[in-house]
Z-matrix of the N, CA and C atoms (Angstrom, degrees):
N
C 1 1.443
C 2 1.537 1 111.00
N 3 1.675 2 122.89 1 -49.82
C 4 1.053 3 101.52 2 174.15
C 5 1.398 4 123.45 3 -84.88
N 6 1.448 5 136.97 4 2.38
C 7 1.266 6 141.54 5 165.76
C 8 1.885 7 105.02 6 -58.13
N 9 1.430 8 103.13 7 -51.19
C 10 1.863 9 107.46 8 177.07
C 11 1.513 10 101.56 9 -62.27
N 12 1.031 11 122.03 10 -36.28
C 13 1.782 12 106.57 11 -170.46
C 14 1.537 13 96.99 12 -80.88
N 15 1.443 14 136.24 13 -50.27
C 16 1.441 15 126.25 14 -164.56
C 17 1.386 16 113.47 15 -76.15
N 18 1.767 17 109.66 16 -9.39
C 19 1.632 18 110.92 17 153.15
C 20 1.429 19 105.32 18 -65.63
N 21 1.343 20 126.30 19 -66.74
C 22 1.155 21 129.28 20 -156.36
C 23 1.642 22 106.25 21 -51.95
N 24 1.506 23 114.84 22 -27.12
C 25 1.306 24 117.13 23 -141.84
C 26 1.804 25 83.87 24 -89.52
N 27 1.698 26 117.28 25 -36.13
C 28 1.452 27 106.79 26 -171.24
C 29 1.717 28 87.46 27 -85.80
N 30 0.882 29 161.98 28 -52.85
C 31 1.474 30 153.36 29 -159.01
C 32 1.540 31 94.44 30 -54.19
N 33 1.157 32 136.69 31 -25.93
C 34 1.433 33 123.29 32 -173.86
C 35 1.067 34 91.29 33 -89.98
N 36 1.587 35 142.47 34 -67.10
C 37 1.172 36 132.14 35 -176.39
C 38 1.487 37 115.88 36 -30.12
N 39 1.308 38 112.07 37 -78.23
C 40 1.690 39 124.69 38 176.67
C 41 1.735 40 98.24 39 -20.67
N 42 1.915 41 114.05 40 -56.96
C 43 1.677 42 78.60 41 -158.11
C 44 1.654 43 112.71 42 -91.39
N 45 1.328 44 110.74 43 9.99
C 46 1.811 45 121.50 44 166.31
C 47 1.558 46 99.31 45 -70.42
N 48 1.582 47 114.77 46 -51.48
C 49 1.530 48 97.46 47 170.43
C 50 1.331 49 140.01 48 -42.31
N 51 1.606 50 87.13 49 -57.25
C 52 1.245 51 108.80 50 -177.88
C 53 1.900 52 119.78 51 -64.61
N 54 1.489 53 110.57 52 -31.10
C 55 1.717 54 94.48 53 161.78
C 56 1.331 55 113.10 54 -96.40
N 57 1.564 56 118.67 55 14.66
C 58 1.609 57 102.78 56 154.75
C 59 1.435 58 120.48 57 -73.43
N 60 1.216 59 115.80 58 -24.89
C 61 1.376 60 122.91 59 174.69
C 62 1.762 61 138.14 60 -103.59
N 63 1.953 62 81.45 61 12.70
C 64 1.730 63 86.82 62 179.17
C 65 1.463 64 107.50 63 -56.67
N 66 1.247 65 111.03 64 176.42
C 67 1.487 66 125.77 65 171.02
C 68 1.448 67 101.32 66 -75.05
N 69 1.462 68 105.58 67 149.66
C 70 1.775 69 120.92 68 -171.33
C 71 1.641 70 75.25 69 -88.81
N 72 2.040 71 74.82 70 147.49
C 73 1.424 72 100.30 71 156.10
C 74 1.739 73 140.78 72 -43.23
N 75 1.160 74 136.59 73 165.47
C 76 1.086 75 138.90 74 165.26
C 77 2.056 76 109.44 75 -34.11
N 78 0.927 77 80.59 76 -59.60
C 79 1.835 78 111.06 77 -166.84
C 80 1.602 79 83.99 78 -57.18
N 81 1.349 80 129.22 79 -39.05
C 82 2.081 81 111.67 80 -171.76
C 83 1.181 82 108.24 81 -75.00
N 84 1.465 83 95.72 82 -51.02
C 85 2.044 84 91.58 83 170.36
C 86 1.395 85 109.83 84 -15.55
N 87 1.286 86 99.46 85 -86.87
C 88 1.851 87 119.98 86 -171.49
C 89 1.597 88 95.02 87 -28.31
N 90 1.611 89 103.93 88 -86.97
C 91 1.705 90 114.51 89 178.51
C 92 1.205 91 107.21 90 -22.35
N 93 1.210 92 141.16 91 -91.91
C 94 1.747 93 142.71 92 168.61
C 95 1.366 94 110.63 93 9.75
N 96 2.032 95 98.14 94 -68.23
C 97 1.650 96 98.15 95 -174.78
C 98 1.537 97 117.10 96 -92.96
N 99 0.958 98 115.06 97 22.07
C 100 1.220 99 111.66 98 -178.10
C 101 1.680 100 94.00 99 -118.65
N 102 1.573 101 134.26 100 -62.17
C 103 1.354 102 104.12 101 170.34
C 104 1.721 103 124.58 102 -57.61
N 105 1.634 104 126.96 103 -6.31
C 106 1.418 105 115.11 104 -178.83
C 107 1.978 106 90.36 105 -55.19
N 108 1.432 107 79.96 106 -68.37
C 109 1.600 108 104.25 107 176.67
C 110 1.995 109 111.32 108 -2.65
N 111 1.466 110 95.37 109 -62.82
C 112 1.299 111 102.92 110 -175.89
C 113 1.873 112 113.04 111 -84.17
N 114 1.260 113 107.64 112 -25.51
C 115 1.513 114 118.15 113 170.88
C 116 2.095 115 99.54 114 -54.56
N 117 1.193 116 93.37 115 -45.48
C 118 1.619 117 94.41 116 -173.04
C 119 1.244 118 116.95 117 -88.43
N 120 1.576 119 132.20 118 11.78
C 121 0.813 120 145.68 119 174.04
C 122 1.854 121 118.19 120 54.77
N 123 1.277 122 104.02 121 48.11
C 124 1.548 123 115.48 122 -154.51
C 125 1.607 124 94.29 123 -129.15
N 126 1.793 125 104.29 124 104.78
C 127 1.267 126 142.62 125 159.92
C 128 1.646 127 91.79 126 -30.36
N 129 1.194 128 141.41 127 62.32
C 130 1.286 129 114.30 128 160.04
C 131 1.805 130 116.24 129 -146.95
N 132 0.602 131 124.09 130 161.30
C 133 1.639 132 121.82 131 169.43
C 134 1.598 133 117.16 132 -112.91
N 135 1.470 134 104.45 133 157.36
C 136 1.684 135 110.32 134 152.10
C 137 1.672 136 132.05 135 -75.49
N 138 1.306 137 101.22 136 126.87
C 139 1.542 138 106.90 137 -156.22
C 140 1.740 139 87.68 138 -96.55
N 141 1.527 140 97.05 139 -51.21
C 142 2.197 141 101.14 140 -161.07
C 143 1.622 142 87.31 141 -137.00
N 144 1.334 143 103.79 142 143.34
C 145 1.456 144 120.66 143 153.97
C 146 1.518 145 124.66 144 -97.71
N 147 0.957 146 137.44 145 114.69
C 148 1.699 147 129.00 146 -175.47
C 149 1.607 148 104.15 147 -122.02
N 150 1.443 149 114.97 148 122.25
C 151 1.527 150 111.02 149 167.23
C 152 1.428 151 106.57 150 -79.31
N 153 1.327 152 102.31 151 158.55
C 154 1.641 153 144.83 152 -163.61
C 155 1.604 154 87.83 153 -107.77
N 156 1.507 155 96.90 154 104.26
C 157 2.002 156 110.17 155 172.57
C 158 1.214 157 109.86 156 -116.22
N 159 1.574 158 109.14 157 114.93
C 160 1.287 159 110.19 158 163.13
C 161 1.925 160 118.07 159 -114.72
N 162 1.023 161 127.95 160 119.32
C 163 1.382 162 121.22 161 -164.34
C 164 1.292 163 124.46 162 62.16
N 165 1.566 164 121.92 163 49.12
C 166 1.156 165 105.36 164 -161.17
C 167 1.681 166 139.66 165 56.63
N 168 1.544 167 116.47 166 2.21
C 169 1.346 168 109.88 167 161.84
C 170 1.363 169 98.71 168 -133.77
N 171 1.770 170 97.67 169 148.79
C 172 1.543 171 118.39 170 -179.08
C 173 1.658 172 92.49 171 -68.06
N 174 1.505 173 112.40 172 122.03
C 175 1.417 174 121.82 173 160.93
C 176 1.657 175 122.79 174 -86.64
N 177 1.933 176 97.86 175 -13.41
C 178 1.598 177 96.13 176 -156.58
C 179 1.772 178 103.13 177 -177.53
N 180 1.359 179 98.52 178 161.98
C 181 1.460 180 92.45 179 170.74
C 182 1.355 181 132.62 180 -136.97
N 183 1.307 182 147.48 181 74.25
C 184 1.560 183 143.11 182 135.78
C 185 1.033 184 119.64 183 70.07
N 186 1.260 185 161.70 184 -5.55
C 187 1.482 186 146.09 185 -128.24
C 188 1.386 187 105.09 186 -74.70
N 189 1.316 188 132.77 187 92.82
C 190 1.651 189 112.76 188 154.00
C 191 1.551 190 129.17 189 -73.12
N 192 1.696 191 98.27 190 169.74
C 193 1.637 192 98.07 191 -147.82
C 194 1.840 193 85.77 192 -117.98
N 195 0.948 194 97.59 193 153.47
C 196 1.641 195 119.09 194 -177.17
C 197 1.508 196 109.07 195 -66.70
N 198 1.091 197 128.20 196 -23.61
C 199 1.630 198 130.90 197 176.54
C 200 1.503 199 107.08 198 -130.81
N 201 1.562 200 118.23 199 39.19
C 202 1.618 201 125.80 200 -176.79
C 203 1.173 202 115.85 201 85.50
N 204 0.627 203 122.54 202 -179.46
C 205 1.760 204 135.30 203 -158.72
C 206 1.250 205 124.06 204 56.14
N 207 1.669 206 112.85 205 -161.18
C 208 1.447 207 100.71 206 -171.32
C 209 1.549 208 88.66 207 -178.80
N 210 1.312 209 120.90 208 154.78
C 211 1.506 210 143.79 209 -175.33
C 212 1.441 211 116.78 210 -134.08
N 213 1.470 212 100.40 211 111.81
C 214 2.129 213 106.30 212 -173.15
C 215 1.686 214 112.05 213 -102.10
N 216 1.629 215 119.38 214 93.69
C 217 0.619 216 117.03 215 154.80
C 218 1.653 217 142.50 216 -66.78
N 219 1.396 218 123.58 217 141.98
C 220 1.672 219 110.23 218 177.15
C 221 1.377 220 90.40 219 -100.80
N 222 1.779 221 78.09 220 164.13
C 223 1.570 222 98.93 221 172.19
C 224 1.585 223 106.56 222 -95.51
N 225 1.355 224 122.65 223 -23.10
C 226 1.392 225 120.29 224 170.18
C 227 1.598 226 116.10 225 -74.58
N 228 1.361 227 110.91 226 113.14
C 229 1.757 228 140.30 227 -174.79
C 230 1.544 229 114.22 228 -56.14
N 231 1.776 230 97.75 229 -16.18
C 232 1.343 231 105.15 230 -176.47
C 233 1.488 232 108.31 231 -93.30
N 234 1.421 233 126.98 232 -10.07
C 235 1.086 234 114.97 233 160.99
C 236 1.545 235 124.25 234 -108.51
N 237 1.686 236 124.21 235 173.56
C 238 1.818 237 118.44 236 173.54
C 239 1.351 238 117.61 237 -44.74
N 240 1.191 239 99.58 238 118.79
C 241 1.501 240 110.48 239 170.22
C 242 1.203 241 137.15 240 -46.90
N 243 1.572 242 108.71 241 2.52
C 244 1.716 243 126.51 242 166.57
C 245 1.521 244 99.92 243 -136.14
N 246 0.960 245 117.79 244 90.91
C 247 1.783 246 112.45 245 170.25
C 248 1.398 247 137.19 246 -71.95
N 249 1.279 248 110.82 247 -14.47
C 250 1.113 249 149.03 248 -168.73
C 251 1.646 250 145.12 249 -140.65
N 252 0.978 251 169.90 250 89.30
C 253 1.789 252 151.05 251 -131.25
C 254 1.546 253 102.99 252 -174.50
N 255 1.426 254 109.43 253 128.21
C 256 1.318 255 109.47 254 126.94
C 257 1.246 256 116.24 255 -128.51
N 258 1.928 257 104.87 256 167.55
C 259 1.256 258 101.73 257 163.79
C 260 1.890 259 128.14 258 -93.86
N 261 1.733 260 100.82 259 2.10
C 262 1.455 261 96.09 260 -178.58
C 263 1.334 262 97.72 261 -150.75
N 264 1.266 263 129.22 262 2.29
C 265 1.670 264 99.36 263 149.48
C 266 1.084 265 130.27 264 -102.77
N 267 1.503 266 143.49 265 -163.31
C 268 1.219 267 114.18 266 151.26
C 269 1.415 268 117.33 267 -135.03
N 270 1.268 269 116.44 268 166.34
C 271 1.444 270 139.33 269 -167.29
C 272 2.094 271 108.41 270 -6.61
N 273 1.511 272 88.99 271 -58.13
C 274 1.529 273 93.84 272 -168.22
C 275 1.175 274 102.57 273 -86.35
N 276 1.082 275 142.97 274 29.14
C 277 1.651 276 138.45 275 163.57
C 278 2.030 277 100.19 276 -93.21
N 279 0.778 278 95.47 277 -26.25
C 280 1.928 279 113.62 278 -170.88
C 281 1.621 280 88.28 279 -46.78
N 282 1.366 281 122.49 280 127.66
C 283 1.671 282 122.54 281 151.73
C 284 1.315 283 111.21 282 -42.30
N 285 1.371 284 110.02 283 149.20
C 286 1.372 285 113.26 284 -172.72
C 287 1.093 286 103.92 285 -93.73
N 288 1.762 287 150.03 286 20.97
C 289 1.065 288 120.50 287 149.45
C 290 1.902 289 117.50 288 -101.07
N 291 1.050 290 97.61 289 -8.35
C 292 1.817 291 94.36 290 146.27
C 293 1.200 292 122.45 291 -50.59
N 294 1.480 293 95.53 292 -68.39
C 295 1.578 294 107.25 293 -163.25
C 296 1.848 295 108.03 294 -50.65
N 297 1.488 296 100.49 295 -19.20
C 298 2.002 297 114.95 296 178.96
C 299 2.031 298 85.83 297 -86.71
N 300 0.760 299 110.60 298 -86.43
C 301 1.382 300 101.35 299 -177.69
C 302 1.767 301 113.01 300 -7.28
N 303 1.589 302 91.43 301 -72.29
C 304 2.029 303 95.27 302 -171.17
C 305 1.362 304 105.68 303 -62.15
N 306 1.066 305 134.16 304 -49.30
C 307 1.511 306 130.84 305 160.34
C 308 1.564 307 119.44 306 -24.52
N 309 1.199 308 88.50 307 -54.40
C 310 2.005 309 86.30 308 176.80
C 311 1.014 310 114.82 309 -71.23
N 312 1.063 311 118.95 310 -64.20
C 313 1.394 312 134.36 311 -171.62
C 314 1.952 313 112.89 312 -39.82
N 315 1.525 314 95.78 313 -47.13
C 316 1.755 315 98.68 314 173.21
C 317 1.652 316 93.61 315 -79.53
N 318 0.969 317 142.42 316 -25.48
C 319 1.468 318 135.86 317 174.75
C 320 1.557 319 108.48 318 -60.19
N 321 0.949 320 110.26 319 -46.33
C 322 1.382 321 120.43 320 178.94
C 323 1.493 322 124.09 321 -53.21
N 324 1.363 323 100.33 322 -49.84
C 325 2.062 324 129.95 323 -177.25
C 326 1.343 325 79.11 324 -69.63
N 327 1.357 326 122.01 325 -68.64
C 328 1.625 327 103.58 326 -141.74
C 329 1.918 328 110.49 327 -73.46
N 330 1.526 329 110.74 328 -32.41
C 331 1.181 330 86.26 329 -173.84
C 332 1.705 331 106.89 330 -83.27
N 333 1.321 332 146.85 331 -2.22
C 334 1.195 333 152.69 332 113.91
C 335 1.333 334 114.81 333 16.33
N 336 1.762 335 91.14 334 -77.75
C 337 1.671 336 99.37 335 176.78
C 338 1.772 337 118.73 336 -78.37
N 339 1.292 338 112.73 337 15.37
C 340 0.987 339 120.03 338 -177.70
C 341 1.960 340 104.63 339 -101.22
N 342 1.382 341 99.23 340 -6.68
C 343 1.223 342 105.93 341 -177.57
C 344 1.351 343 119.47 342 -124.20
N 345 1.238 344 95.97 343 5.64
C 346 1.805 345 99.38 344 -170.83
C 347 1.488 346 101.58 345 -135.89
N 348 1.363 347 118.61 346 -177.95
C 349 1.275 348 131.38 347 -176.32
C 350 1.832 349 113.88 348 -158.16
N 351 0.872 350 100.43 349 13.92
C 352 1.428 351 126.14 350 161.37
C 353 1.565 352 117.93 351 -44.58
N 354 0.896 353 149.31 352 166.51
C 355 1.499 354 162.85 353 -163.69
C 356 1.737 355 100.01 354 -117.39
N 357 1.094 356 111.59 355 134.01
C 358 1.676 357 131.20 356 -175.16
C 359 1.568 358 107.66 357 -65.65
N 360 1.304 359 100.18 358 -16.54
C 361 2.139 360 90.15 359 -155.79
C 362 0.669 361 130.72 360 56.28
N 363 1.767 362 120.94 361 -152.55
C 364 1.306 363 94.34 362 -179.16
C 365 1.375 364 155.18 363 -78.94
N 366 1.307 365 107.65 364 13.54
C 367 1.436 366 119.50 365 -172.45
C 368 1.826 367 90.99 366 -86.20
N 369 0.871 368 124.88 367 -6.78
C 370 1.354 369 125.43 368 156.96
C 371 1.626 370 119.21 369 -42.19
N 372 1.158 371 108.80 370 -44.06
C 373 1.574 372 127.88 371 -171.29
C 374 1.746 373 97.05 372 -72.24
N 375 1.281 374 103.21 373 -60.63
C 376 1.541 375 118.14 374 176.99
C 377 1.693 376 112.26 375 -34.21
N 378 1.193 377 97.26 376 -72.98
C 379 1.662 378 96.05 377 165.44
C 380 1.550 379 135.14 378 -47.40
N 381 1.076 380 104.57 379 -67.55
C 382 1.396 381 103.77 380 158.23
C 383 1.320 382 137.36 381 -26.52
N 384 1.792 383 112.52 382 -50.32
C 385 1.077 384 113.96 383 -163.71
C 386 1.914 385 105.90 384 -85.69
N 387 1.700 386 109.81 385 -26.98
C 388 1.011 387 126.49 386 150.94
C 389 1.658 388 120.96 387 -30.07
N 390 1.401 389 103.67 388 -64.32
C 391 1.399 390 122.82 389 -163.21
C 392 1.906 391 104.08 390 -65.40
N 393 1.311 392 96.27 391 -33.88
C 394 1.484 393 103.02 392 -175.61
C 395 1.119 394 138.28 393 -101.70
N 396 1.950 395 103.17 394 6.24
C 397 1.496 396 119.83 395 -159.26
C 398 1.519 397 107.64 396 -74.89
N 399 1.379 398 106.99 397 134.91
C 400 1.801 399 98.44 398 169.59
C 401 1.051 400 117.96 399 -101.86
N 402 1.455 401 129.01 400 4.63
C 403 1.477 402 117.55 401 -174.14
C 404 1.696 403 116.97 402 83.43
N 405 1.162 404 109.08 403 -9.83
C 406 1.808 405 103.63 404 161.61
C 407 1.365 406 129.47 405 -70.71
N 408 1.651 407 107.24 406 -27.49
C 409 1.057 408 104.09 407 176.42
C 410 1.605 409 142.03 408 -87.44
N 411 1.905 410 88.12 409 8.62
C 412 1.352 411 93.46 410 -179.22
C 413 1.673 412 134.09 411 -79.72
N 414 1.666 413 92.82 412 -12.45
C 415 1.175 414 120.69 413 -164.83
C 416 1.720 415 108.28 414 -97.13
N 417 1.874 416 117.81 415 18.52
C 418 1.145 417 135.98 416 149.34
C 419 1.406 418 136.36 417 -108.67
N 420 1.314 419 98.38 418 4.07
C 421 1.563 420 115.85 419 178.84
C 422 1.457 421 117.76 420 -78.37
């Protein structure tokens, strides 16, 4: 009897962990790059979003910028919530063995987190502070 409850008791835990650390919605992506955007104090907007496919799963997402550039978010929580940025070129100008590099590399995180349930560290902070930025604090830097 108490072996079934202290299962039950970590299986509940595990899946409270586990949706503290799902991947953000569609809608954070955007948020993410749009407050970095304002964290960096960079006149620009999101024009197109394009996910980053490797094997059939979205690893990441694209953001292009309205006057060039572009912002690469992952979908894996375990890594910085901007992996990638410019402010004036964009995405497909990048040599293509980067662009094989960042590909793996979010290939790597995400199916990772597809196997684990582990806590992000510190890129935990990264997100968050991303996710929650209002833009007051840019105007103390």
């Amino acid at each position: 009897m108490k072996k079934k409850m202290l299962s039950a008791i970590i299986a509940g835990v595990m899946c409270v962990i586990s949706a503290a650390w799902a991947a953000p919605d569609g809608s954070d992506y955007i948020k993410i790059a749009e407050n970095f955007l304002s964290y960096r104090d960079a006149d620009q907007k999101i024009v197109s979003v394009t996910p980053l496919v490797k094997r059939d799963d979205v690893i990441g997402y694209v953001m292009n910028l309205d006057k060039g550039g572009y912002i690469v978010v992952p979908v894996s929580r375990t890594l910085s919530p901007v992996k990638s940025y410019s402010l004036t070129d964009s995405f497909e100008t990048l040599p293509e063995p980067y662009k094989i590099f960042l590909t793996n590399k979010l290939s790597a995180f995400r199916e990772r987190d597809l196997s684990r349930t582990d806590s992000a560290g510190n890129a935990h902070y990264g997100w968050a502070f991303l996710l929650s930025y209002n833009g007051e604090r840019a105007s103390s830097r």
